[in-house]
mmCIF file of the N, C-alpha and C atoms, coordinates in Angstrom:
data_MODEL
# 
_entry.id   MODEL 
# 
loop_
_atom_site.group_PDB 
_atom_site.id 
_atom_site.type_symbol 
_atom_site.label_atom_id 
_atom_site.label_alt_id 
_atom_site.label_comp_id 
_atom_site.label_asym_id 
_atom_site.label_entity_id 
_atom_site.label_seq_id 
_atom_site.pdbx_PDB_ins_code 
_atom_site.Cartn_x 
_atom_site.Cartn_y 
_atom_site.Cartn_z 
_atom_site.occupancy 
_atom_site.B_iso_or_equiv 
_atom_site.pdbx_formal_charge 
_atom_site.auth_seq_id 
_atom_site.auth_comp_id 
_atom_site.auth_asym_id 
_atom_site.auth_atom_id 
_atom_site.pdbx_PDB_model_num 
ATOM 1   N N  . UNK A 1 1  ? 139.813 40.769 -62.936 1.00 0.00 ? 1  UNK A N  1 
ATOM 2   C CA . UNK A 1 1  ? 139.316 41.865 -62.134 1.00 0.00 ? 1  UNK A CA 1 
ATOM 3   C C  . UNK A 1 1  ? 139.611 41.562 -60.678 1.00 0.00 ? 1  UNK A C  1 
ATOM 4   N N  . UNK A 1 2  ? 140.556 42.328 -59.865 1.00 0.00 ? 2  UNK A N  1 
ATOM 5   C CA . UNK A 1 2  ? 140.707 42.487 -58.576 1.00 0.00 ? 2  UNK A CA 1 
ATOM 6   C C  . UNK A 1 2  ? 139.764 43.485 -58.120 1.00 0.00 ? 2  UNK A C  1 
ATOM 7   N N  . UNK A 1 3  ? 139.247 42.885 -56.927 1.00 0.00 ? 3  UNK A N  1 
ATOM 8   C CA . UNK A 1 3  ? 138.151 43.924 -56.250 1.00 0.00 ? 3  UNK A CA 1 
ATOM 9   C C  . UNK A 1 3  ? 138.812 44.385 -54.888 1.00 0.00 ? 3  UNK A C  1 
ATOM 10  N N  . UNK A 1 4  ? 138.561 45.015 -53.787 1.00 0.00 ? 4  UNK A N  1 
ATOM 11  C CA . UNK A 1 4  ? 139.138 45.487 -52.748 1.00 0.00 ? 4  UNK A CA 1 
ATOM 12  C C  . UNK A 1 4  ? 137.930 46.017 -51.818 1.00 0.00 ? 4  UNK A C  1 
ATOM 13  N N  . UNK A 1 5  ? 137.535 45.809 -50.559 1.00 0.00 ? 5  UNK A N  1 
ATOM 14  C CA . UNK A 1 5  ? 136.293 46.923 -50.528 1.00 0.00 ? 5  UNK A CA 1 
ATOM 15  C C  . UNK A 1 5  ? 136.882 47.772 -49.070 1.00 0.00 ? 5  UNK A C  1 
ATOM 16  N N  . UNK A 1 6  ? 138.187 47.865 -48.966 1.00 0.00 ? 6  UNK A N  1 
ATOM 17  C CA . UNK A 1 6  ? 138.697 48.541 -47.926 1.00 0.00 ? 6  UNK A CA 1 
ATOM 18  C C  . UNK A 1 6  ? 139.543 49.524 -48.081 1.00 0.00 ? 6  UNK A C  1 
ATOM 19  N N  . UNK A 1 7  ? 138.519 49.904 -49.052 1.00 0.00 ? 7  UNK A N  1 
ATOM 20  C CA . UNK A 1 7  ? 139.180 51.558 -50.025 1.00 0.00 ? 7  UNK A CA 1 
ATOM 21  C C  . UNK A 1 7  ? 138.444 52.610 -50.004 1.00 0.00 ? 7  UNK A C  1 
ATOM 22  N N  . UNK A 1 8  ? 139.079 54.089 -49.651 1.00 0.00 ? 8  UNK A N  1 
ATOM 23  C CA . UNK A 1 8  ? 137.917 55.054 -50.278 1.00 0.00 ? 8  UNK A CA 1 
ATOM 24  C C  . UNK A 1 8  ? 138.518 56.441 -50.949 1.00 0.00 ? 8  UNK A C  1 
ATOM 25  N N  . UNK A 1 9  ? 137.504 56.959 -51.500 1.00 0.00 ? 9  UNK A N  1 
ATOM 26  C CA . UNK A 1 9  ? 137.863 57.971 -52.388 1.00 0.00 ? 9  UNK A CA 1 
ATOM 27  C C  . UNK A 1 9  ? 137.589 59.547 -51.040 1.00 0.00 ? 9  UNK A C  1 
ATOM 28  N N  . UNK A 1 10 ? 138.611 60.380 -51.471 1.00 0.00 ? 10 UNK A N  1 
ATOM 29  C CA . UNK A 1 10 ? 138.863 61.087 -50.422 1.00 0.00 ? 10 UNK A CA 1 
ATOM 30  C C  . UNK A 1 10 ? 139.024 62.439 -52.172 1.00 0.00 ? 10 UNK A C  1 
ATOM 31  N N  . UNK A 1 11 ? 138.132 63.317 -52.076 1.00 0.00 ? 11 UNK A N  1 
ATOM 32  C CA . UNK A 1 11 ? 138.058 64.311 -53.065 1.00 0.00 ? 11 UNK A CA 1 
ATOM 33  C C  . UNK A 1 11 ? 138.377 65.764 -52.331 1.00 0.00 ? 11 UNK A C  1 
ATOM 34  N N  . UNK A 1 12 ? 139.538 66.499 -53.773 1.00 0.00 ? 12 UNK A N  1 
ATOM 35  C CA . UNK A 1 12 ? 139.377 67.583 -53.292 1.00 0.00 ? 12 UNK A CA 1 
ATOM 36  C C  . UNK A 1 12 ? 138.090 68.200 -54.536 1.00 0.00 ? 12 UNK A C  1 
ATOM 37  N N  . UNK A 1 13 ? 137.549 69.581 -53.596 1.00 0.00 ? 13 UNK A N  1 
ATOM 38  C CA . UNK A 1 13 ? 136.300 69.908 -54.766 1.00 0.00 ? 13 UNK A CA 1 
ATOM 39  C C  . UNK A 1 13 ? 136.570 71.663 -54.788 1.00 0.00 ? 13 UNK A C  1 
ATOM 40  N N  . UNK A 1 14 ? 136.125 71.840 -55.999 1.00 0.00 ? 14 UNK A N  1 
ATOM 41  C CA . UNK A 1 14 ? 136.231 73.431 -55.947 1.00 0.00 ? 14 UNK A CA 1 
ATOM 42  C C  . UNK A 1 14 ? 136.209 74.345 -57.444 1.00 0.00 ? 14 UNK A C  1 
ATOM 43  N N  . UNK A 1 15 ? 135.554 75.068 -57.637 1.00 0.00 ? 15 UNK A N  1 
ATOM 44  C CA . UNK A 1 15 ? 135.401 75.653 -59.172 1.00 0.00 ? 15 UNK A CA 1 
ATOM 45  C C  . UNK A 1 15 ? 137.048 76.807 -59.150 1.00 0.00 ? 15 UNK A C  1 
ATOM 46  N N  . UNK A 1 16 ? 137.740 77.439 -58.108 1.00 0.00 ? 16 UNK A N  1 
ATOM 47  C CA . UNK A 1 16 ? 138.705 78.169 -57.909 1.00 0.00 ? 16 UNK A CA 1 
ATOM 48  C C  . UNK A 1 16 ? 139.948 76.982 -58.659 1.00 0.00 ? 16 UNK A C  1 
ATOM 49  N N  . UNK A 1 17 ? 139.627 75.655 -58.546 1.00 0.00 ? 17 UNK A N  1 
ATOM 50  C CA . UNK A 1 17 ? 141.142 74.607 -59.178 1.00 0.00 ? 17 UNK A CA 1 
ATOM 51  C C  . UNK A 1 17 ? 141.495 75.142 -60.193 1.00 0.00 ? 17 UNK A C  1 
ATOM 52  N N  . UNK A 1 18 ? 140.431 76.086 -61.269 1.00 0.00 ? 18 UNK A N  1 
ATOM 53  C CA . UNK A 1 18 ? 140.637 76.131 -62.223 1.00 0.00 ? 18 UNK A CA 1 
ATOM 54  C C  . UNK A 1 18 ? 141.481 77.355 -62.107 1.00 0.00 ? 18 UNK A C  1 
ATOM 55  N N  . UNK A 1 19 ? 141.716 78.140 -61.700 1.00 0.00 ? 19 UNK A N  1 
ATOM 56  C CA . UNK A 1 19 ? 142.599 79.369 -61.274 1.00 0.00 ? 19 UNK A CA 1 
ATOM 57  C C  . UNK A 1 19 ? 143.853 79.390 -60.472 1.00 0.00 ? 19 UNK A C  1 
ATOM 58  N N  . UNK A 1 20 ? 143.578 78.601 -59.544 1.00 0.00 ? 20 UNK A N  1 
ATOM 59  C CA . UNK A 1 20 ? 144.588 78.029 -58.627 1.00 0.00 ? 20 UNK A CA 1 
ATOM 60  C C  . UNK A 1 20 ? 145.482 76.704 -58.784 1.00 0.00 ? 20 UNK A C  1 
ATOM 61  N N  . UNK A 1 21 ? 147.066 77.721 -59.397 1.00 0.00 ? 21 UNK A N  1 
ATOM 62  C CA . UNK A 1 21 ? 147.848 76.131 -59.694 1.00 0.00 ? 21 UNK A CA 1 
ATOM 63  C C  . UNK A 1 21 ? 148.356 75.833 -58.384 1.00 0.00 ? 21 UNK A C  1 
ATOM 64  N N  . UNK A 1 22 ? 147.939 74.264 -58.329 1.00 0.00 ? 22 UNK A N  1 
ATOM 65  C CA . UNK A 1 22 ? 148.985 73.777 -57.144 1.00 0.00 ? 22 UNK A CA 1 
ATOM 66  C C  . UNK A 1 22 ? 147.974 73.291 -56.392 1.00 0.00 ? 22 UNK A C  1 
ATOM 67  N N  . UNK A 1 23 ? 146.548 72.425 -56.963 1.00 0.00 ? 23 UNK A N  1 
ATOM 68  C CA . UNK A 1 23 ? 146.038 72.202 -55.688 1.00 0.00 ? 23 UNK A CA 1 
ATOM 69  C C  . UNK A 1 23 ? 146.211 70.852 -55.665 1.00 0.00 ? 23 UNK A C  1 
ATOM 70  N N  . UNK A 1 24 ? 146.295 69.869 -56.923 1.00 0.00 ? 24 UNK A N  1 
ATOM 71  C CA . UNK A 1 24 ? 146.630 68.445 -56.742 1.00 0.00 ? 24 UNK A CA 1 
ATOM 72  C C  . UNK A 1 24 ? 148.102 68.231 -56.373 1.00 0.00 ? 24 UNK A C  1 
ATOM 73  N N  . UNK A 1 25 ? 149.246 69.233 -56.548 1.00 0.00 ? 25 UNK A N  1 
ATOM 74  C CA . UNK A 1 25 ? 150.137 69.067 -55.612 1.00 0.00 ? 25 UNK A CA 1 
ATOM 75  C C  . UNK A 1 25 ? 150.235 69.212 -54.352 1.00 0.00 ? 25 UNK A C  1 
ATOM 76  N N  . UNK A 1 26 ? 149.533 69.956 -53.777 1.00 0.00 ? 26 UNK A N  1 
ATOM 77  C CA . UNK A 1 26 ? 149.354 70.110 -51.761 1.00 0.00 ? 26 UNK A CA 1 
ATOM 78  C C  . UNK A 1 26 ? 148.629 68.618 -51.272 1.00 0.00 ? 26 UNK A C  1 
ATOM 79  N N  . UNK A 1 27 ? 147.445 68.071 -52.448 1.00 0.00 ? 27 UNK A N  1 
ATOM 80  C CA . UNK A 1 27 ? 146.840 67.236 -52.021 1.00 0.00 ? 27 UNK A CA 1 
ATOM 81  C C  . UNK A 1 27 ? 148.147 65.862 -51.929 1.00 0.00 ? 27 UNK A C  1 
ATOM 82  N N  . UNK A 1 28 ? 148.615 65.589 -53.104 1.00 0.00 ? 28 UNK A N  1 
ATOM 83  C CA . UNK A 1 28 ? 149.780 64.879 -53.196 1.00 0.00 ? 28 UNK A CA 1 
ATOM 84  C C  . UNK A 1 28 ? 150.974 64.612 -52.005 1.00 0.00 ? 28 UNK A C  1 
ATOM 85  N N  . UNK A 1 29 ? 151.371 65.879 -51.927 1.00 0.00 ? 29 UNK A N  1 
ATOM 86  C CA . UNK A 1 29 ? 152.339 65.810 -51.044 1.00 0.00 ? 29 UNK A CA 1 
ATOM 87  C C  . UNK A 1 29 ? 151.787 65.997 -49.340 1.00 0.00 ? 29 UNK A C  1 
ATOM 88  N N  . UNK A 1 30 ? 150.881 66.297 -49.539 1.00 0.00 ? 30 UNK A N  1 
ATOM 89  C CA . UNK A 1 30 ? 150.409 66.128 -47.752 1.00 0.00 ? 30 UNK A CA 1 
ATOM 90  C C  . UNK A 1 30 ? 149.915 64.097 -47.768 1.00 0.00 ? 30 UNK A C  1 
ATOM 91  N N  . UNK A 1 31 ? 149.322 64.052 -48.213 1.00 0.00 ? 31 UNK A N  1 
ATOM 92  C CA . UNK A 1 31 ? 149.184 62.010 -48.340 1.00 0.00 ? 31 UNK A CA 1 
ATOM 93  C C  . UNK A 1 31 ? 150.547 61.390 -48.230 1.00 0.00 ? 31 UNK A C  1 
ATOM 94  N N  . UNK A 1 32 ? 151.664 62.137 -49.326 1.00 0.00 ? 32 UNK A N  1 
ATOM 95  C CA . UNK A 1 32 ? 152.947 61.374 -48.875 1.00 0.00 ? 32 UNK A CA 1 
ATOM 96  C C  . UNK A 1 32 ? 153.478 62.065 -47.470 1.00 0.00 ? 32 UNK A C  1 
ATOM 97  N N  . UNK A 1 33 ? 153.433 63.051 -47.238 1.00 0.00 ? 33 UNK A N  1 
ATOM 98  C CA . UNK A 1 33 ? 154.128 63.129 -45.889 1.00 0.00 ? 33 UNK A CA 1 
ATOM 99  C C  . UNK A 1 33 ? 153.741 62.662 -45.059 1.00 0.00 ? 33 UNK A C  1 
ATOM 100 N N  . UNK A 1 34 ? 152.065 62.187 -44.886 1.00 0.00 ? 34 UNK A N  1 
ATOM 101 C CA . UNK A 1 34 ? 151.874 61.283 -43.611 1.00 0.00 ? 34 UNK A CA 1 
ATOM 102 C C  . UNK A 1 34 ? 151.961 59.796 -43.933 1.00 0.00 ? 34 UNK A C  1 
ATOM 103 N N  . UNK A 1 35 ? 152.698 59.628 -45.285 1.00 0.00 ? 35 UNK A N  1 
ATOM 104 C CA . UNK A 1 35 ? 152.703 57.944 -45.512 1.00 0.00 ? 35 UNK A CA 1 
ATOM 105 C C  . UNK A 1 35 ? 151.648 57.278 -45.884 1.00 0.00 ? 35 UNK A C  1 
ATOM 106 N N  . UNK A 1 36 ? 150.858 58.080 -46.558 1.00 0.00 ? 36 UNK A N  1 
ATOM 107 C CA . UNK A 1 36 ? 149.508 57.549 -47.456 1.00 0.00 ? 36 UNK A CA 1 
ATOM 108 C C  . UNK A 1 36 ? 149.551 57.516 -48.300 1.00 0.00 ? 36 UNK A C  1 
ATOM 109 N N  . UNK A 1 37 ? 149.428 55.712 -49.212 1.00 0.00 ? 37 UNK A N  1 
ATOM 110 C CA . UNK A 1 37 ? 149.755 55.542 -50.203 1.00 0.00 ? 37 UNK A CA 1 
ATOM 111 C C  . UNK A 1 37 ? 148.533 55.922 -51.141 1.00 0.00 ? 37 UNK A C  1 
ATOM 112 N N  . UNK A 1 38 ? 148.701 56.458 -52.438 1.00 0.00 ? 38 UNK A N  1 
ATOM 113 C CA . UNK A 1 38 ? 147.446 56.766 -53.444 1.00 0.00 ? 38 UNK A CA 1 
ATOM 114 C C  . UNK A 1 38 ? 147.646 55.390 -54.152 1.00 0.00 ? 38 UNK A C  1 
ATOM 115 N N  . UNK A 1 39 ? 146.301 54.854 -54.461 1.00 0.00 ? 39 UNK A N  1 
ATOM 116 C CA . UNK A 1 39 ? 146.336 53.632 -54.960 1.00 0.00 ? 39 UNK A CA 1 
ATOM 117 C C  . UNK A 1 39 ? 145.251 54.203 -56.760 1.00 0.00 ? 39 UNK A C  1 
ATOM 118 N N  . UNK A 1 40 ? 145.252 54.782 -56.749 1.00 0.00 ? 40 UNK A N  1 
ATOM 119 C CA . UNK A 1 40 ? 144.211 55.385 -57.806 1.00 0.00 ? 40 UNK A CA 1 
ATOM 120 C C  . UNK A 1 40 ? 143.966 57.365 -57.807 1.00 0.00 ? 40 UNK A C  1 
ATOM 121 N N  . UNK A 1 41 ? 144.497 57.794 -58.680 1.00 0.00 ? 41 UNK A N  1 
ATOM 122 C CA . UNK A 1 41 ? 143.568 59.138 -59.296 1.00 0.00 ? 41 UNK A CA 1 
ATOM 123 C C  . UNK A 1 41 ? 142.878 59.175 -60.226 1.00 0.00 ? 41 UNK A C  1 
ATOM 124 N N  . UNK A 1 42 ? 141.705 60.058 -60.009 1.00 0.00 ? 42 UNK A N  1 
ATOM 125 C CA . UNK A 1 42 ? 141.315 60.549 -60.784 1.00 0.00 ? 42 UNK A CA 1 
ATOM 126 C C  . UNK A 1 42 ? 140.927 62.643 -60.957 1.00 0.00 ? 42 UNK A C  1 
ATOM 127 N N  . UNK A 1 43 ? 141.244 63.033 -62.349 1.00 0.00 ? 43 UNK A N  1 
ATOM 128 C CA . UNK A 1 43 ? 140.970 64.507 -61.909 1.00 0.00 ? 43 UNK A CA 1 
ATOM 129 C C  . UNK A 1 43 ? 139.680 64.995 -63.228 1.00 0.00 ? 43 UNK A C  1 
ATOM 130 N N  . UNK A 1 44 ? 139.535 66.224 -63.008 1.00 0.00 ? 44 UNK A N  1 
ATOM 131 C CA . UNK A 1 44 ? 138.441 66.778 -63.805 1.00 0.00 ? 44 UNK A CA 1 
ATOM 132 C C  . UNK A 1 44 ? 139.031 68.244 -63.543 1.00 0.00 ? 44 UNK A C  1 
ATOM 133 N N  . UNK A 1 45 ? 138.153 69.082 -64.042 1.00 0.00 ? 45 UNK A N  1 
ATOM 134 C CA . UNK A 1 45 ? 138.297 70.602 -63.967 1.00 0.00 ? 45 UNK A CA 1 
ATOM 135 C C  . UNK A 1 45 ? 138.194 70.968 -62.914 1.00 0.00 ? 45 UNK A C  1 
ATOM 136 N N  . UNK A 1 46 ? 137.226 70.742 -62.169 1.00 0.00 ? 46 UNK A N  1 
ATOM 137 C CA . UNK A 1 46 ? 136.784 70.933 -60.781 1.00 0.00 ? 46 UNK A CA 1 
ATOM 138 C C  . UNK A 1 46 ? 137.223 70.142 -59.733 1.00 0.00 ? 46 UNK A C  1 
ATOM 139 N N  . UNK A 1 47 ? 137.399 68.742 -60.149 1.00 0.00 ? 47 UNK A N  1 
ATOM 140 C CA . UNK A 1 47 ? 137.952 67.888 -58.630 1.00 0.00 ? 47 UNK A CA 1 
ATOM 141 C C  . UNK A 1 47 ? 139.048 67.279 -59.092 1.00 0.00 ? 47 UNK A C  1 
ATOM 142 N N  . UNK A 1 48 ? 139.938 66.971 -57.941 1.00 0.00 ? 48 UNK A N  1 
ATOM 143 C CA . UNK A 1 48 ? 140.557 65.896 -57.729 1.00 0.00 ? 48 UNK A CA 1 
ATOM 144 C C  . UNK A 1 48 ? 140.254 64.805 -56.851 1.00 0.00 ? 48 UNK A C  1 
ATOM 145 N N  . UNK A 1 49 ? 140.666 63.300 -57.262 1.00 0.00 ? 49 UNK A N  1 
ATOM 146 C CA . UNK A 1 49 ? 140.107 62.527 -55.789 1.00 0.00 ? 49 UNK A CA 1 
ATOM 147 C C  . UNK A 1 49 ? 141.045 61.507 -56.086 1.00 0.00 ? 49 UNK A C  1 
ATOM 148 N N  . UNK A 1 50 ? 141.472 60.769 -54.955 1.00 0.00 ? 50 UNK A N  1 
ATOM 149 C CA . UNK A 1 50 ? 142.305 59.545 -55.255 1.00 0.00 ? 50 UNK A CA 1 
ATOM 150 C C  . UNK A 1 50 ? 141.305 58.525 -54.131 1.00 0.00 ? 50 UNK A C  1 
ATOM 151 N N  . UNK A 1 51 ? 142.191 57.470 -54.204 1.00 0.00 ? 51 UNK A N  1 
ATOM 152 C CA . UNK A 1 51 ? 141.605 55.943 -53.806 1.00 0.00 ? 51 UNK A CA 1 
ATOM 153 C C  . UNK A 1 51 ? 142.879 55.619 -52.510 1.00 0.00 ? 51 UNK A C  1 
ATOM 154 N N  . UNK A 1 52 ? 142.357 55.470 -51.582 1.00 0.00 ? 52 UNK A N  1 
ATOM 155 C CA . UNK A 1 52 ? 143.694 54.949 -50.657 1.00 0.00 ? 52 UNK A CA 1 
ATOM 156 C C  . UNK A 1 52 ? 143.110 54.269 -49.606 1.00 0.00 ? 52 UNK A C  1 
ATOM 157 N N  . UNK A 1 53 ? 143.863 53.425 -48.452 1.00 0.00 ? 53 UNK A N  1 
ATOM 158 C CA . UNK A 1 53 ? 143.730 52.410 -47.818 1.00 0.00 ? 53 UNK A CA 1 
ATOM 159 C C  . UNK A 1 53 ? 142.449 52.956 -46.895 1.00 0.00 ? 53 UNK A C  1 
ATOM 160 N N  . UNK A 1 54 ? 141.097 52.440 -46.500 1.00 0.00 ? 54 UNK A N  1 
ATOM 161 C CA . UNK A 1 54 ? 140.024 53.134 -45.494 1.00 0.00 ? 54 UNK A CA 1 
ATOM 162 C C  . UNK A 1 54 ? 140.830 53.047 -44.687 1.00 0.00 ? 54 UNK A C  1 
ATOM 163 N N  . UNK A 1 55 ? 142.042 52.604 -43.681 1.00 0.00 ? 55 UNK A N  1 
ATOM 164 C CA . UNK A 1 55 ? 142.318 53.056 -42.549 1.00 0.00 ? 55 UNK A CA 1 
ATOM 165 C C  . UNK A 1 55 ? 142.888 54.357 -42.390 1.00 0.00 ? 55 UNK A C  1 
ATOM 166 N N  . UNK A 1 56 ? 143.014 54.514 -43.504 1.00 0.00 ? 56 UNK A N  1 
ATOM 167 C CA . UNK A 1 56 ? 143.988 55.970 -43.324 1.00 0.00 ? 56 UNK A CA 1 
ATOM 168 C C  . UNK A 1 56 ? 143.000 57.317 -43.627 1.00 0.00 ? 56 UNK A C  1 
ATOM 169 N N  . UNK A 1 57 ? 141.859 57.243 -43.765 1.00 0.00 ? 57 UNK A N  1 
ATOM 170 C CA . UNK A 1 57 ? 140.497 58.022 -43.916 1.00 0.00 ? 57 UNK A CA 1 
ATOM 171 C C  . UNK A 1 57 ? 140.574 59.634 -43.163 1.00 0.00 ? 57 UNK A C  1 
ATOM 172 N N  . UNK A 1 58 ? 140.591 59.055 -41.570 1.00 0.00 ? 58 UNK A N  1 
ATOM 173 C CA . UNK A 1 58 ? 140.137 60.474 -40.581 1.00 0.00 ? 58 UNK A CA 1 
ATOM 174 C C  . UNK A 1 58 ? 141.733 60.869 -41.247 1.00 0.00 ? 58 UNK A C  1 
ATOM 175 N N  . UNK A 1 59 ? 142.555 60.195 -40.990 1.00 0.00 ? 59 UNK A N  1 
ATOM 176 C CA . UNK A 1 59 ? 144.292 60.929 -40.846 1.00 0.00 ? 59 UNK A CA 1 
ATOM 177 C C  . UNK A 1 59 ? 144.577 61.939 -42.335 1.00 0.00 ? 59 UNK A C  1 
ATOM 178 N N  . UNK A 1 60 ? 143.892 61.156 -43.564 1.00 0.00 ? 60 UNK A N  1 
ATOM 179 C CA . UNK A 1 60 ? 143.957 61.894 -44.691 1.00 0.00 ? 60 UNK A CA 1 
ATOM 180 C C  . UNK A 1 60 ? 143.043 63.031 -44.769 1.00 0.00 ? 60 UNK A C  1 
ATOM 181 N N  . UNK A 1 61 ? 141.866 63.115 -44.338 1.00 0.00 ? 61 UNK A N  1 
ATOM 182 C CA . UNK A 1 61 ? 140.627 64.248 -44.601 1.00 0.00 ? 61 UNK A CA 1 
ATOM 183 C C  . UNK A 1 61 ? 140.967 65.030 -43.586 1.00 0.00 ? 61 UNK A C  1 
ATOM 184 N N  . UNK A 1 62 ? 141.891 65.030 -42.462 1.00 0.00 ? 62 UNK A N  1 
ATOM 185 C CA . UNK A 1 62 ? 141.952 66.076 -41.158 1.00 0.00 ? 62 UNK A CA 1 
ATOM 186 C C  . UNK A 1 62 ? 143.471 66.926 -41.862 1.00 0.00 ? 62 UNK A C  1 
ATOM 187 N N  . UNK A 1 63 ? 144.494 65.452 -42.764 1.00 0.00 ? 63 UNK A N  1 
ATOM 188 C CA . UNK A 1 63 ? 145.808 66.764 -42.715 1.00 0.00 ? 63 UNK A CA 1 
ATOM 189 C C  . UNK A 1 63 ? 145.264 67.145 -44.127 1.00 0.00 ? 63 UNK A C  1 
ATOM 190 N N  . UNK A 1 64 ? 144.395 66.691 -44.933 1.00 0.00 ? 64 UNK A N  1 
ATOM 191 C CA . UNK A 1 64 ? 144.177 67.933 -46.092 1.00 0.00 ? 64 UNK A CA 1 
ATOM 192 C C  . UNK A 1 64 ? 142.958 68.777 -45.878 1.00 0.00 ? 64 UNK A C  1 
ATOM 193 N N  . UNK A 1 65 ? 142.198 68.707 -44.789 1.00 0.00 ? 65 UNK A N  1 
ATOM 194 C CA . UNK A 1 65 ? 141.375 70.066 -43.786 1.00 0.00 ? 65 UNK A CA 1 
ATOM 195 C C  . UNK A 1 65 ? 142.794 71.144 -43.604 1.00 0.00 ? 65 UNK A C  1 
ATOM 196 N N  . UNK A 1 66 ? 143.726 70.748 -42.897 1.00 0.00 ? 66 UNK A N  1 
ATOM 197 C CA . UNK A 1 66 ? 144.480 71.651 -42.453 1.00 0.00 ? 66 UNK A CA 1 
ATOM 198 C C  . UNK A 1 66 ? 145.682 72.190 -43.896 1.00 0.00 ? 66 UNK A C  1 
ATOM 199 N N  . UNK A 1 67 ? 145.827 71.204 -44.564 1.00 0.00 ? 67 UNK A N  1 
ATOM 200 C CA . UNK A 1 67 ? 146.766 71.769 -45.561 1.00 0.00 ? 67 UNK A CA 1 
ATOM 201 C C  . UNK A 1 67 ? 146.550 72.577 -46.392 1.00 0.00 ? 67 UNK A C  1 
ATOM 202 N N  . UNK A 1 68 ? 144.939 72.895 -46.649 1.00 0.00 ? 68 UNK A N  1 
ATOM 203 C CA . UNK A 1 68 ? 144.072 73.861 -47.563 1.00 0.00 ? 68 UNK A CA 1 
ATOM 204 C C  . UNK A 1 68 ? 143.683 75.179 -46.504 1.00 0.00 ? 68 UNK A C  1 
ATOM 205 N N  . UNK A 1 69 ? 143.915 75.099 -45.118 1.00 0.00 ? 69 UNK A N  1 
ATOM 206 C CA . UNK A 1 69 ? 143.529 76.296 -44.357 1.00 0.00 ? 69 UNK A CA 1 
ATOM 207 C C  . UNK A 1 69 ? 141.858 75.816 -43.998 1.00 0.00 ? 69 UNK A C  1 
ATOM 208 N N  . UNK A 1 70 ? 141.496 74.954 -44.092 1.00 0.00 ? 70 UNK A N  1 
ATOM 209 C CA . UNK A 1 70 ? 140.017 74.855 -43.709 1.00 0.00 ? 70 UNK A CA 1 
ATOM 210 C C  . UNK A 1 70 ? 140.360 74.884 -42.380 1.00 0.00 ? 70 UNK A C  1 
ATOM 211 N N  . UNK A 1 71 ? 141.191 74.688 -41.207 1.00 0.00 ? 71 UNK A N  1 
ATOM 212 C CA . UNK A 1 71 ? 140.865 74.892 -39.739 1.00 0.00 ? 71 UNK A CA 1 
ATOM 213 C C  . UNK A 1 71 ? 141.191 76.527 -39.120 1.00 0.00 ? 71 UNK A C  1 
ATOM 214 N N  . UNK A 1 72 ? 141.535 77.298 -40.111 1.00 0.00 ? 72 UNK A N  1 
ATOM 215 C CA . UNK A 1 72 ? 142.011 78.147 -39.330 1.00 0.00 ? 72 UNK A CA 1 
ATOM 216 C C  . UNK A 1 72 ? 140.960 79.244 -38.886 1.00 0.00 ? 72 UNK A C  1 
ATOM 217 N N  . UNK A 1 73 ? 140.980 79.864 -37.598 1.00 0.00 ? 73 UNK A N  1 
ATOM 218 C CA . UNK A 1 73 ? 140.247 80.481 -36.987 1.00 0.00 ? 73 UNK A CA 1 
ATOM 219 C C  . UNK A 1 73 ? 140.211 81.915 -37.689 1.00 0.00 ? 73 UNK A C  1 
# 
């Protein structure tokens, strides 16, 4: 057993996943375009969430705020 404790889980959430194809791919490909490695998924009906480095935290939860439209006015 390898442990790590400089990891965190960064979830997308939503009962619409189930209607809407394509949301663990936006989540996917916005992490690789800023060079954030996924070290772990996991999915369900409702969520997706992966495991990736805590430094990369604000940079991952701000470009998948913006890649889902959560900033727009």
């Amino acid at each position: 057993v390898k442990t790590d404790t400089n990891v965190v889980k960064v979830s997308v959430i939503g009962i619409g996943m189930r209607s809407h194809a394509g949301v663990a791919q936006t989540m996917f490909k916005t992490l690789a375009e800023k060079g954030i490695n996924i070290l772990a998924i996991t999915t369900s009906e409702i969520k997706v969430s992966v495991l990736i480095a805590a430094d990369y935290t604000e940079l991952a939860v701000r470009a998948l705020h913006t890649a889902y439209g959560l900033d727009a006015e």
